[in-house]
C-alpha positions in Angstrom: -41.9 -8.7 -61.8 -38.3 -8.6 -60.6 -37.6 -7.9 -56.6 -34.5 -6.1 -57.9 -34.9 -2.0 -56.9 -32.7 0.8 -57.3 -32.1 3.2 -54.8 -33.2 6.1 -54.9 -29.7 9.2 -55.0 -30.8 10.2 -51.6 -31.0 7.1 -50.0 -27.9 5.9 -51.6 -26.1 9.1 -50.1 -27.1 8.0 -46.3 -26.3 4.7 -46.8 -22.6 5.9 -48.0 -22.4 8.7 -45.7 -23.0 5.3 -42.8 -19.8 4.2 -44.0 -17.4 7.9 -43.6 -19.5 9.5 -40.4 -20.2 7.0 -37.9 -20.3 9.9 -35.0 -19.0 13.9 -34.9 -15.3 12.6 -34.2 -15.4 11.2 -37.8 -16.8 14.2 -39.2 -14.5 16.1 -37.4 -11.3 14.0 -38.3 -12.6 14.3 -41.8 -13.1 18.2 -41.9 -9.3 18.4 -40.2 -7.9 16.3 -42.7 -9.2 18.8 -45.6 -7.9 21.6 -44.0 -4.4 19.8 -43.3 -4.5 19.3 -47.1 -5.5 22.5 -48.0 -2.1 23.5 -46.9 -3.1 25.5 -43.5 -0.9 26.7 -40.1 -3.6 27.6 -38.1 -6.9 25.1 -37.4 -9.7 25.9 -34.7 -11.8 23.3 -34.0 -15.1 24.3 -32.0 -18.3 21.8 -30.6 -21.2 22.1 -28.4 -22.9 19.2 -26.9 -20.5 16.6 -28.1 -20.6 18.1 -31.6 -23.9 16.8 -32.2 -25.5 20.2 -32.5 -22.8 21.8 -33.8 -19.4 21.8 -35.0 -17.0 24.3 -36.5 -14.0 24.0 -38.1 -12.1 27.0 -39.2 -8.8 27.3 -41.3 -6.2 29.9 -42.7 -5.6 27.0 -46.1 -5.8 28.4 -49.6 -9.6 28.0 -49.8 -11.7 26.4 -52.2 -12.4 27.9 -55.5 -16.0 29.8 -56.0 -16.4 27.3 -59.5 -15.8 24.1 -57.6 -17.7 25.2 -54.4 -20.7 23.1 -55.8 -18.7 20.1 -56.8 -16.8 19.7 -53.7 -20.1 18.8 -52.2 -20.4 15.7 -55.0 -20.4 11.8 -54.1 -16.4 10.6 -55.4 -15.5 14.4 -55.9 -11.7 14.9 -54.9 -8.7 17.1 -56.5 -6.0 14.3 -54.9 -6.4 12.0 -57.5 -7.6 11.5 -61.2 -6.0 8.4 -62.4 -5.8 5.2 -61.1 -1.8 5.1 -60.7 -2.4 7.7 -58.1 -3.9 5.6 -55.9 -0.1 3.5 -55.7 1.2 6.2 -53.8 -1.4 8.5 -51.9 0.5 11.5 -50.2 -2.9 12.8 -48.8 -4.8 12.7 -45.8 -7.7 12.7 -47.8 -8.3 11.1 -51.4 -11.8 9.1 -51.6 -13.9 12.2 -52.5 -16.5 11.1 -50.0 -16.3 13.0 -46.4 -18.4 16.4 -47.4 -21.0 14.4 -49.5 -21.4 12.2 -46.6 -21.6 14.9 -43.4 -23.8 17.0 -46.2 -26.5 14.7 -46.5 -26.7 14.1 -42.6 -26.8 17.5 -41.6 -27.5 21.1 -42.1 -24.1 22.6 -43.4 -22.6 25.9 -44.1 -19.3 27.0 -45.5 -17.7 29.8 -45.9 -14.4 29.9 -48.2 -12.2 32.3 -50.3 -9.7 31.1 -52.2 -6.4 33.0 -52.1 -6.8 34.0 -55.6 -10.1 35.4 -55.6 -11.2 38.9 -53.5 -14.6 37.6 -52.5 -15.5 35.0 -51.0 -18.3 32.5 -51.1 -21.0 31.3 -48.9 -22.8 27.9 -49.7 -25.5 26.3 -47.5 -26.8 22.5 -48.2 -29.4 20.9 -45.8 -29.5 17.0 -46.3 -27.7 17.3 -49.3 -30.3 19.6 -51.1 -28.6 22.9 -51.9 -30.2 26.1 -49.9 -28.0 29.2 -51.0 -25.2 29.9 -52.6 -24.2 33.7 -52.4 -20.9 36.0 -51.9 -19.6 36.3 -48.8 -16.7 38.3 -46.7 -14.1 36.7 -45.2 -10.5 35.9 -44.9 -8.5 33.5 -47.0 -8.8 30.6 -45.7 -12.3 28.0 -45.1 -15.0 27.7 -42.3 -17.2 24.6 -42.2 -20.2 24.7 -39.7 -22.0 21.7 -39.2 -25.5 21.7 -37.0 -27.6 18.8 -36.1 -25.5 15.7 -37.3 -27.9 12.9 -38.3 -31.1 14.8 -37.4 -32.8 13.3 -40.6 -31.6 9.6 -39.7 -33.2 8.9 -36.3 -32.0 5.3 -36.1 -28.6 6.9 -36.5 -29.3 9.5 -33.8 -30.7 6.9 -31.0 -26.8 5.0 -31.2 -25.1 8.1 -30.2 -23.3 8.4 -26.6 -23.9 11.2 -24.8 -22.4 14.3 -25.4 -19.6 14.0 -23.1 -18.7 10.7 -24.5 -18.9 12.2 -28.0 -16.8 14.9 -26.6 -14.2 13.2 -25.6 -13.9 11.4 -29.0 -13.8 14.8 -30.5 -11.1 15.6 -28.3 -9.3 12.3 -28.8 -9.1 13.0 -32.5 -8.0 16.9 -32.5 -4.9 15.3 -30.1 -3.9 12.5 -32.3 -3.7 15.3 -35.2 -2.5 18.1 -33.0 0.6 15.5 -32.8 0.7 14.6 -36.1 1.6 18.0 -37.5 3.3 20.0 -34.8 3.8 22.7 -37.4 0.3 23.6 -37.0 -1.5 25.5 -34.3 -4.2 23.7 -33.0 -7.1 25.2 -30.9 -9.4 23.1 -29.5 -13.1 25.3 -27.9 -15.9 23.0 -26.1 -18.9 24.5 -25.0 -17.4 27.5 -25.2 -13.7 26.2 -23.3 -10.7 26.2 -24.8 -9.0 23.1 -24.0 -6.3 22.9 -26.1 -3.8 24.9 -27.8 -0.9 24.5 -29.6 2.0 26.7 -30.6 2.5 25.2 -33.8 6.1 25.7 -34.0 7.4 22.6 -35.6 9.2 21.0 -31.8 7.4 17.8 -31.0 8.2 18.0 -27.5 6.0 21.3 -27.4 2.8 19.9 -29.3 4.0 16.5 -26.5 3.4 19.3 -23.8 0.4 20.7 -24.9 -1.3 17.7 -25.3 -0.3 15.3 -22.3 1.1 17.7 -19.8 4.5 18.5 -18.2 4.8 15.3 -16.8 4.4 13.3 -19.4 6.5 15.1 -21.7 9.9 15.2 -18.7 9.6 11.4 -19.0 10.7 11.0 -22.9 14.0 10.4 -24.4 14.4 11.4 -27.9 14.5 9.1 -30.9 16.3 9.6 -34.4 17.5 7.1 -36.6 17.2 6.3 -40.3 17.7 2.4 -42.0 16.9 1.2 -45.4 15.3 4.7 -46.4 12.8 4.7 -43.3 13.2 7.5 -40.7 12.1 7.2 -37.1 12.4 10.2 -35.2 10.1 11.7 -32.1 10.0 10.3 -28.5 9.9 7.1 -26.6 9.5 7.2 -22.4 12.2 6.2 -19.9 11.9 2.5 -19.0 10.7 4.1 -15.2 8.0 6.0 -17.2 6.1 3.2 -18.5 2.3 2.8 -18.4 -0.1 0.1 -17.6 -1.2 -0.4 -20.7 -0.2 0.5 -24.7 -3.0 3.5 -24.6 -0.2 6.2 -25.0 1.3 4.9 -28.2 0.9 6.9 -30.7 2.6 5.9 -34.4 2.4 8.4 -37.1 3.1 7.1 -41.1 4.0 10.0 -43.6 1.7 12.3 -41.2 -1.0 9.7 -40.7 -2.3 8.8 -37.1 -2.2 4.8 -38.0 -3.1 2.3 -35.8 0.1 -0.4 -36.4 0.9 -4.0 -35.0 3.9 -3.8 -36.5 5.3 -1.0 -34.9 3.7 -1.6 -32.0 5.3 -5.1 -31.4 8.6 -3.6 -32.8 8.7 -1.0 -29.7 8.2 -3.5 -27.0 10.5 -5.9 -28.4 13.2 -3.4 -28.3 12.3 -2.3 -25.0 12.2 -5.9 -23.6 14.8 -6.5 -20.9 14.6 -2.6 -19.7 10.7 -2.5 -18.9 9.0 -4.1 -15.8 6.8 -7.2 -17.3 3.4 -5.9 -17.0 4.8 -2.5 -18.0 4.6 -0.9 -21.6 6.5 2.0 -23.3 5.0 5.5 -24.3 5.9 7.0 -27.3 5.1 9.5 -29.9 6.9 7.9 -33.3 6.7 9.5 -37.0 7.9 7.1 -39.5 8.7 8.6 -43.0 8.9 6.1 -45.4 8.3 5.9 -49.2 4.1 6.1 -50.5 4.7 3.5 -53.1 5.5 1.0 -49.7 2.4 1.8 -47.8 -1.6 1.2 -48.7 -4.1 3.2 -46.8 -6.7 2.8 -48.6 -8.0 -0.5 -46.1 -10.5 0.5 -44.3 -12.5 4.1 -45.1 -11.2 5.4 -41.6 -7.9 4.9 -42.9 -6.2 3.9 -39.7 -5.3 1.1 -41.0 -2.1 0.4 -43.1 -0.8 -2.1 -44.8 3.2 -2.5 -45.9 4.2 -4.0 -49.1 6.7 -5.4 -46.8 6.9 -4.9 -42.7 10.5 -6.3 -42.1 11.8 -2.7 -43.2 9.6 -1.5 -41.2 9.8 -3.5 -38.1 13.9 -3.2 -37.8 13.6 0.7 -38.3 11.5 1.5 -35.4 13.7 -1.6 -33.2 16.9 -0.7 -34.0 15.9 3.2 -33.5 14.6 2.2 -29.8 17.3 0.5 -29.0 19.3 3.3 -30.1 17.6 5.7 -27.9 17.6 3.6 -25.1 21.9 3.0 -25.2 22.5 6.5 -25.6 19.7 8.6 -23.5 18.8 6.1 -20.5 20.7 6.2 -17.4 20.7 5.0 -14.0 17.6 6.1 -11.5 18.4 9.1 -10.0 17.9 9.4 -6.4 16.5 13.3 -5.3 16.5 14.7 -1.9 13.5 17.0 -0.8 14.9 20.6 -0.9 14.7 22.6 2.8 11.3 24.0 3.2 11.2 27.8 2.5 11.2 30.1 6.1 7.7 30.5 7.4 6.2 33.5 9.6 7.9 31.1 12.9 11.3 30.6 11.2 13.1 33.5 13.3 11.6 32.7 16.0 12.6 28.6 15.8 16.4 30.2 15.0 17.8 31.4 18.5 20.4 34.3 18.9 23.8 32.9 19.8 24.1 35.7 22.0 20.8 35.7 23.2 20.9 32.5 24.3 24.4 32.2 26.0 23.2 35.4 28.4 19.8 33.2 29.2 21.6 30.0 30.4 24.3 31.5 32.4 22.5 34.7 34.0 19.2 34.0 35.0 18.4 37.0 36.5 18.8 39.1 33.1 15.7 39.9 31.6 14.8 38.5 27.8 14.6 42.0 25.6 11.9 42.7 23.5 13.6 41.1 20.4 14.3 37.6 22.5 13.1 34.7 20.4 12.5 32.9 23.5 10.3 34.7 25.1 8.4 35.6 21.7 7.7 31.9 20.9 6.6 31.9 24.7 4.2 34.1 24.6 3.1 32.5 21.3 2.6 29.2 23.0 0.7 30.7 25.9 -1.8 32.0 23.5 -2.3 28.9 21.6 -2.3 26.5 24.6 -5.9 26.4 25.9 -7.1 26.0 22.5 -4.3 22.4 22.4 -6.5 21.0 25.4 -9.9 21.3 23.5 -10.5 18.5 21.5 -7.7 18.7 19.0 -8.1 16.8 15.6 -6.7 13.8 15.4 -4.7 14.2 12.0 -2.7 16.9 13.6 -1.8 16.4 17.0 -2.7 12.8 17.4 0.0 11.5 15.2 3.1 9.8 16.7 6.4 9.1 15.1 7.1 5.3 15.7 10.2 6.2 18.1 7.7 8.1 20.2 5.3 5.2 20.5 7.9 2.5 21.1 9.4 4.8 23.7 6.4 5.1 25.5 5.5 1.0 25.5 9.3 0.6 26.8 8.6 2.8 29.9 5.3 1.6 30.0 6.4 -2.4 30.4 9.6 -1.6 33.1 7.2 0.2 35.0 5.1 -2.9 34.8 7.8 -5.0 35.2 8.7 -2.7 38.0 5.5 -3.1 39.8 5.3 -6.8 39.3 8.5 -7.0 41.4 7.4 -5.2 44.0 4.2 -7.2 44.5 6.3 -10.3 44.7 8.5 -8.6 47.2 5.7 -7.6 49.2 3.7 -10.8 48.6 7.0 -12.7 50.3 7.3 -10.6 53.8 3.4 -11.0 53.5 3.7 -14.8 53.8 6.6 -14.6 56.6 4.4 -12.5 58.8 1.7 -14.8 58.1 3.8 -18.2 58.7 5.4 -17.3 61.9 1.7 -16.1 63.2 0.5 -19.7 62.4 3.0 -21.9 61.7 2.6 -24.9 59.8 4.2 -28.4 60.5 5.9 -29.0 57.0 6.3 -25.8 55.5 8.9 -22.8 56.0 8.4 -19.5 54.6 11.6 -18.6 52.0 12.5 -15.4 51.6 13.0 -15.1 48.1 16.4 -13.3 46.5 16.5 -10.2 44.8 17.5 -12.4 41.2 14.7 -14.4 41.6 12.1 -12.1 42.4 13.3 -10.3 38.9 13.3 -13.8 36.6 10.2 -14.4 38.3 8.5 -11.2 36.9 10.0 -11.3 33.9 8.4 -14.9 33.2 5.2 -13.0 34.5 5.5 -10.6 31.8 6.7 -12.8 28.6 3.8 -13.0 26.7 1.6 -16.7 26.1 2.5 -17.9 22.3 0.0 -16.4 19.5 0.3 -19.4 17.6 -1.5 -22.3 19.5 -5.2 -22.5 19.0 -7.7 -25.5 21.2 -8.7 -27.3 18.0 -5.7 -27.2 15.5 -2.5 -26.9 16.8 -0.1 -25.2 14.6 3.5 -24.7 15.2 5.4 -21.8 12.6 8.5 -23.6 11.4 9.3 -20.3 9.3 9.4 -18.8 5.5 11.6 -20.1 2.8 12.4 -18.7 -0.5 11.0 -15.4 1.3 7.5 -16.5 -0.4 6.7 -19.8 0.8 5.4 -20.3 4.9 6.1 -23.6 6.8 3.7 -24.7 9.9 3.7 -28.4 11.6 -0.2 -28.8 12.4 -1.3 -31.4 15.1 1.8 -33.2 14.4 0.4 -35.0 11.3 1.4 -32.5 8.6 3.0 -29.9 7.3 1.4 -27.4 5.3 3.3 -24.8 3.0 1.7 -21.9 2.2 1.9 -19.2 -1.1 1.5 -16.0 0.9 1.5 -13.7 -1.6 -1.6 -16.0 -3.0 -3.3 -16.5 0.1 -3.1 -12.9 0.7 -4.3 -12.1 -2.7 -7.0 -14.2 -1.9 -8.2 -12.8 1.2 -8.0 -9.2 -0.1 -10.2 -10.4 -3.2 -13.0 -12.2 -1.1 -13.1 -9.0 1.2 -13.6 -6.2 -1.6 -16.0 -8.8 -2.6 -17.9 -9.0 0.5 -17.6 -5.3 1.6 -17.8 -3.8 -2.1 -14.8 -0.8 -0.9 -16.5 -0.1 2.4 -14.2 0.5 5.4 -11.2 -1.1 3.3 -10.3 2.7 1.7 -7.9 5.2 2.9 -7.3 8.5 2.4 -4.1 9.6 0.6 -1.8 12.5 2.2 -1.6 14.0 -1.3 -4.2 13.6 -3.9 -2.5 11.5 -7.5 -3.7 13.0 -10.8 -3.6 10.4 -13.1 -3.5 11.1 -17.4 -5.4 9.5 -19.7 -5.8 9.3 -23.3 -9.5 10.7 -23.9 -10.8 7.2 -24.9 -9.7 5.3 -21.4 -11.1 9.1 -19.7 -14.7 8.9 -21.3 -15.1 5.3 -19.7 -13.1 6.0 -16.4 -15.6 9.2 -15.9 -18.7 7.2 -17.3 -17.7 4.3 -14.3 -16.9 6.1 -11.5 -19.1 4.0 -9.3 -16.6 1.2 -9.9 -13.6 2.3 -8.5 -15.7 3.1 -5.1 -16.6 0.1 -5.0 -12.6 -1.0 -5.1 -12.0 1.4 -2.4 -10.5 4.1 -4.9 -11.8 7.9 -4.5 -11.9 8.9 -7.9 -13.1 12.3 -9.6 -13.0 14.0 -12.8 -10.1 16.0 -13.1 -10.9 17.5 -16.5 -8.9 17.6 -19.6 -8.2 14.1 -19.6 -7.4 13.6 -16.2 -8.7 11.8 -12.7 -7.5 12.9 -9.4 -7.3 10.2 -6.8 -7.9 11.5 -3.5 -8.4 8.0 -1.3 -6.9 4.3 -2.3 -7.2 0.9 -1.1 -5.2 0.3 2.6 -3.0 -2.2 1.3 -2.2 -0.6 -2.0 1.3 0.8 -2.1 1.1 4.4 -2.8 3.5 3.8 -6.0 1.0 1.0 -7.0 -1.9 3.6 -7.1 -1.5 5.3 -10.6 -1.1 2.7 -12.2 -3.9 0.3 -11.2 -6.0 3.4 -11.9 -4.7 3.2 -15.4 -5.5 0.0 -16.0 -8.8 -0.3 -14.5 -9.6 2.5 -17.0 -8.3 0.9 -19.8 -9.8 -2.0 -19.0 -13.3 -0.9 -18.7 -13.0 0.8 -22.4 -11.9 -2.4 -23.7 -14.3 -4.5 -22.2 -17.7 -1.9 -22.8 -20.0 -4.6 -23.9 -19.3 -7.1 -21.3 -21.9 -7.2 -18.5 -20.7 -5.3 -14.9 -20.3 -8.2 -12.8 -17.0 -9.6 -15.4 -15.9 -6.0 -15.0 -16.1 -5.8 -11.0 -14.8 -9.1 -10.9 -11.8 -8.5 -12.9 -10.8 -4.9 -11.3 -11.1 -6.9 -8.2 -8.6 -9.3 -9.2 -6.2 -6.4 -10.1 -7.0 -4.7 -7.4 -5.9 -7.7 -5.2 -3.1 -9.0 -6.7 -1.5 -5.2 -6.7 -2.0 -5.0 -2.8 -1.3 -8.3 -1.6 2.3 -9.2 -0.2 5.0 -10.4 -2.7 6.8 -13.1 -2.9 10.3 -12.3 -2.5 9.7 -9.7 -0.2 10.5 -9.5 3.4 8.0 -9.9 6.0 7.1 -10.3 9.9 6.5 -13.3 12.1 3.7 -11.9 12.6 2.6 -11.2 9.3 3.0 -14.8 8.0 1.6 -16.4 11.3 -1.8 -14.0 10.6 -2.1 -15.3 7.3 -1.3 -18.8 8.1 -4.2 -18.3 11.0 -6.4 -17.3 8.4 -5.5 -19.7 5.6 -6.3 -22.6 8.4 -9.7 -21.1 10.0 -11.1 -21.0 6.6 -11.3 -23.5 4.6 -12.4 -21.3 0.9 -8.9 -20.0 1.0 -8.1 -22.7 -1.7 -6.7 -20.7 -4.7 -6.0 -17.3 -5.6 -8.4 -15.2 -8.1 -5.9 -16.2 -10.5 -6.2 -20.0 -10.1 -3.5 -21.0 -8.4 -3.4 -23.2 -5.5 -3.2 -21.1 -1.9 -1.2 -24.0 -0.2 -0.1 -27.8 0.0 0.3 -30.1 2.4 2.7 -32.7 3.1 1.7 -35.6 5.9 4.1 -36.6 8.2 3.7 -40.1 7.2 4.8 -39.0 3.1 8.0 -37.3 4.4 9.2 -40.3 6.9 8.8 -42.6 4.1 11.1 -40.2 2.0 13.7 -41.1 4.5 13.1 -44.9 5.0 11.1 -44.5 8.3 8.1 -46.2 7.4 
């Protein structure tokens, strides 16, 4: 008997239907791609619990005709192709004919169409793929599709999905990409009963750019318009200062398509190269219109992956366009000013009268009036003053400017200085009283001078050197290259030190060792950071992590994390964008095992705070790290590999120069 079986039509469907709807963002992306094709302006997209439970997806297209209400819901059923020469140039979102057999036999679905030649409309409800009702119906031209309890008769299926704010997020990550892809269209976006998203759906790209990624994303784009060999590039790029961390925000659209090119990709940066910081990558939102008969989407059955007959066309169309955009549109860093704060309830009161004022300094017997500032602000300060004395918080009246603090040490040493003086003075007469009581056969008592008393207290007070310790005596030569630090140690060697690596390394071993604790500050003014939803759902997910870096990280909503507290040694610039990149990095890397992850982010984390070579820093700074480099001896590379510091023995550098 042959081992040979065929499948049964219902188990063939959910074995097909594992290929389309992996998860409700592809049943979703699907449902939107139908209604894109059905020629609609208007799109709501609605979820609960990730979409799992339900799902909604509501148009203003022409419909679907009552006679092919039963087909549409076919394996291979499709009206944007018939022959096979169609397939050569597909001008369609959709075109396999598979997406509402698939999410049919996975779920219980209900539509609700009328096509805009018809007066009634029809409503059709299928449960696993087996047909339920099909009956008239009233609504507006135009088709709904509401699907509840994805995968509830595939609990294998069921068990691999995230949880819903994971699926969530990919919902929303899909309803942006097309929200983009067709600014013409108003897109509304409704979870659990939220509206998230909206757009106006009046053709501008910049406005669907707003309502997607924000204000600030969409001020840091320069336009893009160019046309070579038949391909058009238009949309927007970012300003080389705008760049991002990593290649998350860029977004290529083909003919309408959300694609997912390498071509394009490696096109932008190349063109871009010599204006963006290494490290750095540009933001854009591209649409290349090109011919169908050049392009094959039908790779992979998510279809966000191309393939060009030929990608040199392609390539010098999106590099030259760049390049374009960047000679014409960017110019030099602009410097800004803060603007004068707006008058407060005090600001008459900090303003004196002229007139006021005079009378008060050269009559002081005149009373202040009423209306006197100075005698208002007084009487304001008399009120306030007990409550000063009382254990005032520290962030508010315990903060000196530097001036202040280095005024106070001055006064504070010549008074010092001062005293020091005055207790040799008196320690001299002291000894002259004493001698001439009992006088001594060898010894005179002198009388010391005025200039010696003072060089004698001033050698008093010059401070020991920092830089000698019992065991290892090093001397600081000094810095060279403004990255590399010299010290003579017992008079043996020399040993030249990376400080931006030796830094590096001691910031790594103490996140390490602390895990965040004590090594976090607070920030003055909380940093919301955007994401695309995909880098969000694992940021949000790993929260835990950054803590443990030092960051104070919540969820901002919408795509977004506020920062509210940051590493100490991370420059406040530095912040964003290591937030960025932990985030991508941790949806990248999902599968590998926490400890890669911590270790990693640690590394970044490090090598973003550290001192850099080339910059310019204290005596003190580089004697500190040379203390440290020489009191521990695991200070041997950086997390990167590279080697903390050298050393050259006296006996290799006299024989350089014939000595030995």
């Amino acid at each position: 008997m042959g081992v040979i079986n065929i499948l049964d039509k219902h188990v063939a469907e959910l074995i097909a239907a594992g290929e389309v709807v992996e998860r409700p963002s592809s049943a979703i992306k699907e449902l939107i791609e139908n209604a894109i094709d059905a020629g609609a302006d208007d799109i709501t997209v609605e979820i609960q619990n990730g979409g799992i439970t339900f799902m909604r997806v509501t148009d203003n297209g022409c419909g679907i005709m009552r006679d092919d209400v039963r087909n549409a819901f076919l394996p291979h059923a499709t009206s944007k192709i018939k022959l096979e020469n169609d397939l050569e140039s597909i001008s369609t979102l959709g075109f396999r004919g598979e997406a509402l057999s698939s999410i049919s036999s996975v779920s219980k679905l209900q539509l609700l169409t009328r096509h805009k030649s018809e007066d009634i409309g029809t409503s059709y409800e299928i449960d696993g793929g087996d047909e339920i009702s099909f009956d008239d119906a009233g609504c507006p031209v135009g088709t709904t599709m509401i699907v509840r309890d994805l995968f509830y008769n595939i609990p294998a299926r069921m068990k691999f999905l995230k949880k819903d704010r994971a699926e969530g997020n990919a919902v929303a990550n899909v309803v942006d990409k097309t929200a983009l892809s067709h600014p013409e269209i108003a897109f509304t976006f409704i979870r659990d009963g939220k509206r998230v998203l909206r757009t106006s759906g009046d053709g501008k790209v910049k406005s669907a750019i707003y309502s997607v990624y924000g204000k600030d994303f969409a001020d840091g784009l320069m336009p893009v318009n160019y046309e070579l060999d038949g391909i058009k590039v238009k949309g927007y790029i970012s300003r080389p200062v705008n760049s991002r961390p990593n290649r998350s925000m860029q977004n290529f659209f083909i003919n309408g398509r959300y694609v997912r090119s390498r071509t394009a990709s490696v096109a932008l940066e190349e063109a871009c190269k010599g204006s963006v910081m290494v490290g750095k990558f540009p933001a854009c939102v591209l649409y290349i219109e090109m011919s169908f008969e050049a392009i094959d989407v039908n790779v992979h059955p998510s279809k966000i992956e191309v393939r060009f007959i030929n990608e040199r066309p392609v390539f010098d169309a999106v590099y030259h366009s760049v390049k374009t955009s960047l000679s014409q549109n960017d110019a030099r860093k602009q410097i800004t000013f803060a603007s004068q704060p707006k008058d407060d309830a005090f600001s008459d009161l900090r303003k004196p009268k002229p007139f006021t004022a005079v009378k008060s300094v050269f009559n002081n017997n005149t009373p202040a009036k009423p209306d006197d500032p100075f005698s208002q602000l007084d009487s304001i300060v008399e009120k306030i003053k007990p409550n000063l004395t009382q254990n005032p918080h520290p962030s508010f009246f315990d903060v000196k400017s530097p001036l202040d603090v280095y005024s106070k040490q001055a006064v504070t040493r010549q008074t010092n200085l001062d005293e020091k003086i005055e207790d040799i003075k008196t320690k001299s007469i002291d000894t002259e009283i004493v001698s001439d009581l009992k006088p001594q056969k060898s010894q005179k008592p002198v009388l010391k001078s005025e200039p010696e008393v003072v060089a004698e207290a001033a050698q008093a007070e010059e401070p020991k050197p920092i830089f000698e310790q019992p065991k290892n005596k090093l001397v600081f030569i000094g810095e060279a290259f403004k990255t590399y630090i010299f010290v003579e140690k017992n008079d043996k060697e020399i040993v030249i030190i990376d400080k931006h690596a030796a830094h590096e390394r001691m910031i790594y071993e103490r996140l390490k060792r602390e895990r965040g604790a004590g090594f976090s500050q607070v920030l003055l003014e909380p940093i919301v950071v955007l994401l695309n939803k995909i880098d969000y759902e694992a940021a949000i997910s790993n929260l835990d992590m950054f803590t443990e870096c030092a960051f104070d990280v919540d969820d901002f909503g919408n795509g977004s994390l506020i920062v509210r507290a940051a590493p100490q040694y991370l420059a406040l610039d530095d912040v964003e964008s290591s937030v960025i990149e932990m985030a991508g990095y941790i949806a990248q890397n999902k599968n590998d095992i926490r400890s890669e992850k911590m270790d990693w982010i640690y590394h970044n984390v490090a090598c973003r705070a550290a001192i850099k070579g080339g910059n310019i820093s204290t005596r003190e700074e580089l004697i500190d790290i040379a203390n440290q480099v020489d009191s521990d001896e695991t200070l041997r590379y950086c997390p990167h590999g590279r080697p903390v510091c050298t050393v050259i023995t006296r006996y290799e550098l006299e024989k350089q120069f014939g000595r030995v």
